[in-house]
Residue, then its C-alpha position, 0 to 999 in steps of 0.5 A: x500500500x503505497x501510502x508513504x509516496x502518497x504522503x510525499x506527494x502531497x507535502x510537495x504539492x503543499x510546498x508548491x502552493x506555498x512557494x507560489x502563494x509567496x512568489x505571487x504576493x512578492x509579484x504584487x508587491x513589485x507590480x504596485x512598486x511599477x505603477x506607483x513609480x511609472x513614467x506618466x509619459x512612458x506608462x507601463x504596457x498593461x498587457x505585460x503584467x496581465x500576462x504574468x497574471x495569467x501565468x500565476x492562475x494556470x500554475x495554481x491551476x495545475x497544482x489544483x489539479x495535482x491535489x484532486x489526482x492525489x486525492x485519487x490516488x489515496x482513495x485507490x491505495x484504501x480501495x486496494x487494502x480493503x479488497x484482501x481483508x474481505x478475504x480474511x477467513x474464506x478459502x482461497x483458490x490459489x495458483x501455486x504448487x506449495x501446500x501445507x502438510x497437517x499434523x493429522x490429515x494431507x496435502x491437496x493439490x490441484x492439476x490441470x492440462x489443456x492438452x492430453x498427455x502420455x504420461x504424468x509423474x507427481x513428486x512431492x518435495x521438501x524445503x529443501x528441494x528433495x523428493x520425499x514421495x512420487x506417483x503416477x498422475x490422471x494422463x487426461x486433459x482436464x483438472x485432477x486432484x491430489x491428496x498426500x497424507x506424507x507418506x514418504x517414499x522410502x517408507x515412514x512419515x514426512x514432518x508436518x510443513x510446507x511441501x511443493x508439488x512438481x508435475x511432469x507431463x509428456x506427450x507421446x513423443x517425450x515432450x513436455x506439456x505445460x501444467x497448471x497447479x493450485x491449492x485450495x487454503x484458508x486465508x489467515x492474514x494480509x501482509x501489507x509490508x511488501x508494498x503492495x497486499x499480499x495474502x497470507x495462508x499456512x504455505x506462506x504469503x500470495x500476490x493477489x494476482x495469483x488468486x483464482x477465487x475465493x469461497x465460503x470455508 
């Protein structure tokens, strides 16, 4: 929430009136200075200082509009930091391969492919990279679900935590094929220290723009 640069925004426009407000009164001052000592024979050429009058009232004018775009600005910096809290308690469809491992119950996942392919291989990983368990996925076009209560591979239970999920899909010539990946996860919190809201789950913190939807838990 860009609320600190809208801050500065505003003190420099305040600034800017200020100093016009100062220039123009000295202009006046200067002006009347002219007027009272002209040449009666020589009077000053009104049109000259008419001109600068017309200068100082377009400057105030665009500062005036500087301070009407701010005030937009601040409104749409509110806007953006109410829509994540309305998230707050509701699940959250979200484009990421991270889940959360409970300490009773399973890791869900969602898969999806446009194209069908020939073969599909979930893998399972820890934090640090390592494959902790791997299966054979749906070969269909379409969306699939993925459940893993942490049974490990070489046998045992993994820890609860946070896992990711890797697909790999080939098609009948041994190319790869693009997949897509979400998780279904409660929302807990919204992190506004990053600059822009992010929302806050039991994997970790999601750009907005990586929420698909949001539902009633």
């Amino acid at each position: 929430m860009e609320i600190p640069a809208t801050t500065d925004a505003t003190t420099a426009s305040q600034t800017a009136r200020n100093k016009l407000s100062e220039n123009f009164d000295t202009f006046l001052v200067l002006l009347t200075a002219q007027l009272q000592n002209q040449d009666p024979l020589s009077p000053m050429d009104s049109s000259e200082f008419t001109q600068q009058l017309v200068q100082f009232s377009q400057v105030e004018q665009q500062i005036s509009t500087n301070d009407n775009l701010e005030t937009l600005i601040s409104q749409q910096s509110a806007a953006a930091a109410a829509l994540p809290l309305s998230y707050l308690g509701k699940a959250a469809l979200i484009e990421s391969n991270r889940a959360t491992l409970p300490a009773e119950g399973t890791a869900r996942w969602s898969y999806a492919f446009a194209e069908e392919p020939s073969a599909v291989t979930l893998s399972v990983k820890d934090s640090s990279g390592r494959i902790v368990y791997t299966e054979s996925g749906v070969a269909a076009a379409g969306v699939h679900n993925f459940a893993w209560d942490g049974s490990k591979a070489g046998g045992g239970s993994a820890a609860p935590g946070v896992y990711t999920l890797s697909v790999v899909a080939l098609n009948e010539s041994g190319e790869a094929i693009t997949s897509d990946v979400n998780v279904m996860e409660l929302v807990s919190g919204v992190d506004f220290t990053t600059g822009a809201p992010r929302v806050v789950t039991s994997s970790g913190s999601h750009d907005l723009e990586d929420i698909l939807g949001i539902l009633n838990p």
